[in-house]
N, C-alpha and C positions, 0 to 999 in steps of 0.2 A: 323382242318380238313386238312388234306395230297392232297395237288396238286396232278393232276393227270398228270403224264409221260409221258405215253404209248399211244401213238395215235394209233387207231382203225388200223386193218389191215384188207384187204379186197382181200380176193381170188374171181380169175376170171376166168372164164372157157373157154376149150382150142378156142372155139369161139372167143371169145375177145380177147382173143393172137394174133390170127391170123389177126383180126382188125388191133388190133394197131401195130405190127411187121409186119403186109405185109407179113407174110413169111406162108406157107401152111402149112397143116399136117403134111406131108410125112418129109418137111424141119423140123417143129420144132424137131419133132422124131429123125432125122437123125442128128441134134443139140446136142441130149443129148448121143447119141451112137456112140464108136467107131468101126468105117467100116474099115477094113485093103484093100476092094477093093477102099474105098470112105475119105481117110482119111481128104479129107479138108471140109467134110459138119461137121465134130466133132467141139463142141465149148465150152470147157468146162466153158468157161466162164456164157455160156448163163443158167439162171433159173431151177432149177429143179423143177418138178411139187410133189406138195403132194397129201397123199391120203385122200380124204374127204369123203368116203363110201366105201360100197365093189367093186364097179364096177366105180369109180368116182375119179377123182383126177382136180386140179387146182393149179395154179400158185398166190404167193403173189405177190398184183399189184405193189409195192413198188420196188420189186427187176426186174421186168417186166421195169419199169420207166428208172431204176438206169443202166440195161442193155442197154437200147435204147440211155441213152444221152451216154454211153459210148462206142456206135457205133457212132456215131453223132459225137464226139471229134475224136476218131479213125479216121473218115473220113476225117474230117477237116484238121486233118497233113498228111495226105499222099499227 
């Protein structure tokens, strides 16, 4: 019998983004979009959301994680 690898992955919705990142709607939006009036809310680093229905999309919690300690670290050396 073949170990299993792949640990579960678990989308969250933009609710719980907003928990755990602190950051509002309008923020995480203006995260994934480049504004040529607004260009330092852009971060391309930060999560892209999928789509999980026709009207519905979330974020995998893993890359959600993986973004925060690497604002975290970021922080740390400035």
């Amino acid at each position: 019998m073949a170990a299993q690898t792949q640990s579960a992955l678990t989308i969250i919705r933009r609710k719980q983004v907003e928990a755990r990142t602190g950051l509002s709607r309008s923020t995480i939006y203006a995260k994934l979009r480049h504004n040529p009036k607004r260009p330092s809310d852009y971060d391309p680093t930060f999560p892209r959301p999928i789509d999980i229905g026709a009207k519905a999309v979330g974020w995998i919690e893993a890359e959600i994680d993986a973004w925060l300690t690497a604002q975290i670290q970021k922080s740390r050396k400035a």
